[in-house]
C-alpha positions in Angstrom: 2.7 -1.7 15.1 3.0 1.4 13.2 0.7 0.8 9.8 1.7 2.9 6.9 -0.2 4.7 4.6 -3.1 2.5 2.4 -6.1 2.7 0.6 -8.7 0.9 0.3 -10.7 0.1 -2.9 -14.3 -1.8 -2.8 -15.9 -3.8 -5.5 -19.4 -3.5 -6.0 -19.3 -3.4 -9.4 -21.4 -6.9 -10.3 -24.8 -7.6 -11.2 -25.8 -9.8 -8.2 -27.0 -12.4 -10.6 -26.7 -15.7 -8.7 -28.2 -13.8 -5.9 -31.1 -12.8 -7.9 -31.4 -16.4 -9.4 -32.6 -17.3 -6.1 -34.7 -14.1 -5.3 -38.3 -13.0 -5.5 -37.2 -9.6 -6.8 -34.0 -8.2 -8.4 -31.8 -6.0 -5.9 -28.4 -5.2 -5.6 -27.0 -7.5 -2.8 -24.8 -4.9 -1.9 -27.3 -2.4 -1.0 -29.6 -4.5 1.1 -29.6 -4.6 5.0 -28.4 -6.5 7.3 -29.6 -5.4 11.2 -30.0 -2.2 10.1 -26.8 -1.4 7.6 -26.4 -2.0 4.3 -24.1 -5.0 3.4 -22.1 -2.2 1.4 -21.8 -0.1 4.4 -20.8 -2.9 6.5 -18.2 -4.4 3.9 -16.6 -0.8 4.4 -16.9 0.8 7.7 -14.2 -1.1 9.0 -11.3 0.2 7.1 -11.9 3.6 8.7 -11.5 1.8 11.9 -7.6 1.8 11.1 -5.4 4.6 11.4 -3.1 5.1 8.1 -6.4 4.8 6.0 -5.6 7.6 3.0 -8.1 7.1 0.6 -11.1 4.9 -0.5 -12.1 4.2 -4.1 -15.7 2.6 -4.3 -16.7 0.6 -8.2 -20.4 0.8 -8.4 -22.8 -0.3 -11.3 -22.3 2.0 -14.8 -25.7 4.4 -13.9 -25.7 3.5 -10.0 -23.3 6.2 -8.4 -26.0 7.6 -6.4 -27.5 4.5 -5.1 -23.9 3.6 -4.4 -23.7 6.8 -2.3 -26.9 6.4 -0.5 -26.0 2.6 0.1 -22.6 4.8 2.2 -25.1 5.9 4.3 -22.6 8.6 6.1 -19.2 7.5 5.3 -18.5 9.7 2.4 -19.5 12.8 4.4 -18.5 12.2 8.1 -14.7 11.6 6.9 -12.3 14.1 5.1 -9.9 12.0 3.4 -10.5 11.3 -0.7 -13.5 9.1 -1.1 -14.3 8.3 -4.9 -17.5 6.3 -6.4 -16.1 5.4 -9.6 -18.3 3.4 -12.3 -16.5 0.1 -13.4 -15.9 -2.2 -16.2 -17.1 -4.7 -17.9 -15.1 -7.3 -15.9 -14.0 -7.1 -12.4 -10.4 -6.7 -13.8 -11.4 -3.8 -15.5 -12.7 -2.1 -12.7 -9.7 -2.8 -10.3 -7.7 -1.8 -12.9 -9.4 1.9 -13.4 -9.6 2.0 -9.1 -5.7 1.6 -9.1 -5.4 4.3 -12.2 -7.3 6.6 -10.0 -5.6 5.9 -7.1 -2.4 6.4 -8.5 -3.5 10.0 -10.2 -4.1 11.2 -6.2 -0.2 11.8 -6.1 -1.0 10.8 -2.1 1.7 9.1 -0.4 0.0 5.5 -0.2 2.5 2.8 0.5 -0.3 -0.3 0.0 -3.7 -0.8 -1.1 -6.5 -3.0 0.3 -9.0 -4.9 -2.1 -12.1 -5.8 -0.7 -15.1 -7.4 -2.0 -18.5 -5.3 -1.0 -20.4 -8.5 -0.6 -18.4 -9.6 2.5 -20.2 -7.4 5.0 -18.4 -9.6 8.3 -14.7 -8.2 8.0 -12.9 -6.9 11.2 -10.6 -4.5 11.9 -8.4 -7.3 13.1 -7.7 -9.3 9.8 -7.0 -5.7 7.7 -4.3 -5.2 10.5 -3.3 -8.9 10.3 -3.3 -8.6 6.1 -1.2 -5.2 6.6 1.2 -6.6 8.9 2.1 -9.6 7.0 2.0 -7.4 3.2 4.7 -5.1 4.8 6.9 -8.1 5.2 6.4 -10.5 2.0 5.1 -7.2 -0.5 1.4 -9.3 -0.5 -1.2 -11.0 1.7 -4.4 -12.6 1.6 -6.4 -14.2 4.2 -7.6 -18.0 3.4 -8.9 -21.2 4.7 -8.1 -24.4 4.6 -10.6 -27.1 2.6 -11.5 -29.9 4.9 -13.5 -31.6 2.8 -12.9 -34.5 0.2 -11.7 -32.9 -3.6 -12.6 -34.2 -6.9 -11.8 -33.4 -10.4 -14.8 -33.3 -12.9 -15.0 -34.6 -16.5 -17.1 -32.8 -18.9 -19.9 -35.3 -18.4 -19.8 -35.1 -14.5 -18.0 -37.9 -13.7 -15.0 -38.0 -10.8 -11.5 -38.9 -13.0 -9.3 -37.6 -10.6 -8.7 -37.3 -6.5 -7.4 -33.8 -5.8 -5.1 -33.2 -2.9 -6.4 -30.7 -0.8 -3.3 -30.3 1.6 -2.0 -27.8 -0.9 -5.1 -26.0 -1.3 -7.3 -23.0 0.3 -10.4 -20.8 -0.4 -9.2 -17.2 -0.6 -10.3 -14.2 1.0 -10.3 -10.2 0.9 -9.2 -7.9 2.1 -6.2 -8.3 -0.2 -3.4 -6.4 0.7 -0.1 -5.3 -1.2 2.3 -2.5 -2.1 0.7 0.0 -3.9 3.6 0.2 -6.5 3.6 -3.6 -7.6 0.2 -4.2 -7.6 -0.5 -1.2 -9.7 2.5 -2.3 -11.8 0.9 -5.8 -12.1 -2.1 -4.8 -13.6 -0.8 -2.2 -16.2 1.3 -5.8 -17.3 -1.5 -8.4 -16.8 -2.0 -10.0 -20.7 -5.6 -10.7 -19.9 -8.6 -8.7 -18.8 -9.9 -11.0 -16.6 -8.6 -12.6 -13.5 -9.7 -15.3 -10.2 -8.5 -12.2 -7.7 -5.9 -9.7 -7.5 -3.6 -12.4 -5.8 -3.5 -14.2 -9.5 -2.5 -10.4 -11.0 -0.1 -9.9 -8.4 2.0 -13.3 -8.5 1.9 -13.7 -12.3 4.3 -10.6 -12.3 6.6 -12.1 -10.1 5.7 -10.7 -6.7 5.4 -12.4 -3.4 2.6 -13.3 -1.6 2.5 -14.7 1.9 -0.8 -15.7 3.3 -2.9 -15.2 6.6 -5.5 -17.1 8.5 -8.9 -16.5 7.5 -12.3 -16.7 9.1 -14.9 -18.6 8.3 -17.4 -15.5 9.1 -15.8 -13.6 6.9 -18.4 -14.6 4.5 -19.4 -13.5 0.8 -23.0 -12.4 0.3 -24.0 -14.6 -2.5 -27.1 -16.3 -2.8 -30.7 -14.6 -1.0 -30.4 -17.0 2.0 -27.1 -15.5 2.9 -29.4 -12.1 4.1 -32.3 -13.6 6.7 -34.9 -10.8 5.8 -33.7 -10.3 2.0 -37.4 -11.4 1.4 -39.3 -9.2 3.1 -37.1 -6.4 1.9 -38.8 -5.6 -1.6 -40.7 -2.5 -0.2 -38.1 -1.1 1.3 -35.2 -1.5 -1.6 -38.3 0.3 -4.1 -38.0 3.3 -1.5 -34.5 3.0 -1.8 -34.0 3.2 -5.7 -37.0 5.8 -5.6 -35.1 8.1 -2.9 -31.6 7.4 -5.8 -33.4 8.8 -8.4 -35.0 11.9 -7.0 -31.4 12.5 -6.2 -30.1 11.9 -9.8 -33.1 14.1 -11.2 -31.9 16.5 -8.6 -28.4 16.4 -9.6 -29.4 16.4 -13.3 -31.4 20.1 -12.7 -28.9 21.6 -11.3 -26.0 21.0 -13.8 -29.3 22.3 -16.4 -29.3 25.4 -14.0 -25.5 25.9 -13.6 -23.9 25.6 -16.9 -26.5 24.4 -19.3 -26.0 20.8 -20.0 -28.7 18.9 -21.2 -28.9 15.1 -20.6 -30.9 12.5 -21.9 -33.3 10.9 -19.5 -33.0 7.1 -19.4 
């Protein structure tokens, strides 16, 4: 199939906190490794496996852009297409919302975007065709999974009070695909500033969305037992952040040099 024009934007905006709630040391999940690439790199890479890939937004930590960068490793040199680290906002809303904003002030000719956690370092090339395929046809698409297990509903003291019906539900995925247009449109409408996914965003404005088989690799990083070394990384991610800000110090001289500005150190 022919694949039109898309961009992708990845979320790495959070704080990791449930994966540091079960971690000997704090780290970004999203810039740890896993054999040998960082989850961040891996969540990414992919995309520029596809042709039709325009542009690629990045959300990153407010004061992480160049651990963001470094986390990259080479992608945001070895390609020439518009590659942005943006920093995002206080919700993952937010930051989706600013990605689109940017994405839109490009003026490139991008007929869909792609929305892609940075924790789920196992996506393939095939399900961002698959998601694109099926987004050209019904204007959305997400990839999901069927729940095979037994549903209850909770009362506020723990107790089951209701059998759910799991025929009519899933577990939803990214990538997230749909037209650029609506789903930008869908966000400037959105009431709230917070949402479950962009699928939520997209259908609350009235758009379709059509769904695609998932994979039950396609796994988020969420919890320190999801990375099998995270552990024995702690040496290794204090390299890391030490190599970031050498760069930022760096960065920070030469704006002092060139036109004068000084910052505050934090």
């Amino acid at each position: 199939m022919s694949i039109p024009p898309f961009a992708v934007i990845i979320t790495a905006a959070g704080k990791s906190e449930r994966f540091n709630s079960s971690s000997s040391f704090n780290a970004k999940k999203e810039f740890l490794k896993i054999d040998g690439h960082t989850v961040l790199y891996r969540a990414t890479e992919p995309f520029f496996e596809i042709p039709g890939l325009a542009a690629v937004v990045i959300t990153c930590p407010e004061g992480m852009m160049e651990e963001t960068y470094l986390a990259l490793e080479d992608l945001g040199e070895v390609n020439s297409l518009p590659f942005l680290i943006i920093e995002g906002g206080k919700t993952r809303f937010l930051s989706i919302k600013n990605a689109l904003s940017r994405l839109s002030s490009l003026d490139l000719p991008i007929s869909y975007v792609a929305i892609h956690d940075g924790a789920r370092p196992f996506v393939t090339p095939d399900m961002i065709i698959r998601a694109l395929a099926n987004a050209s046809v019904a204007g959305g698409a997400v990839p999901a999974l069927r729940i095979t297990d037994s549903v209850k509903r909770l009362s506020d003291d723990n107790i089951i009070c209701e059998n759910v019906d799991r025929k009519q539900l899933i577990r939803v995925q990214t990538p997230q695909v749909f037209r650029f247009d609506e789903i930008l449109s869908a966000y400037e409408k959105y009431e709230s500033t917070d949402a479950s996914d962009d699928a939520e965003v997209f259908v609350s404005a009235g758009y379709r969305c059509t769904v695609i088989k998932g994979d039950e690799s396609n796994k988020k990083i969420t919890y320190s037992s999801d990375i099998p070394d995270a552990e024995k990384q702690s040496a290794e991610y204090a390299l890391f952040l030490e190599e970031a800000k050498k760069s930022r110090d760096a960065s920070r001289r030469m704006r002092e040099l060139l036109y004068g500005i000084k910052e505050e150190r934090k």
